[in-house]
C-alpha positions, 0 to 999 in steps of 0.5 A: 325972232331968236327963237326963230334964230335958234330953230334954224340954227338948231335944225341946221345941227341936226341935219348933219355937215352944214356947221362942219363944212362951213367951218372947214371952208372958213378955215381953209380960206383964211389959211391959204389967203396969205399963201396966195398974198405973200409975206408981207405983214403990212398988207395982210395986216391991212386986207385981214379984216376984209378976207375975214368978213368975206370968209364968213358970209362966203361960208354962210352962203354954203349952208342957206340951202339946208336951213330953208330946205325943210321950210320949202318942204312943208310950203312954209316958205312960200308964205 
């Protein structure tokens, strides 16, 4: 299974933009959330963990398409 893991995660790399753009989509969101919020430090403290988690699987989703592009390709992800 984490060599499975570690070929996706490695043919992702490989296939150029995936890893950035997922990474400058997270960055963006957990900056401008708190624009959007204001400055008040005790409900930010209290929707951080929620903004972050959905940052991340948001930013996730932006890189599904070219993990399993190649498995699609090649028929293997039919089986």
């Amino acid at each position: 299974m984490i060599a499975l893991l570690i070929r996706d995660l490695r043919l992702a790399v490989r296939a150029g933009g995936g890893f950035g753009l997922g990474l400058a989509f997270f960055l963006i969101v957990v900056v401008l959330v708190p624009f959007g919020v204001g400055p008040d430090t005790a409900l930010l403290s209290r929707i951080a963990p929620g903004v972050l988690w959905v940052a991340a699987l948001l930013a996730c989703l932006l890189s599904l398409d070219r993990i399993f592009a190649l498995d699609f390709e090649d028929g293997s992800l039919d089986l």
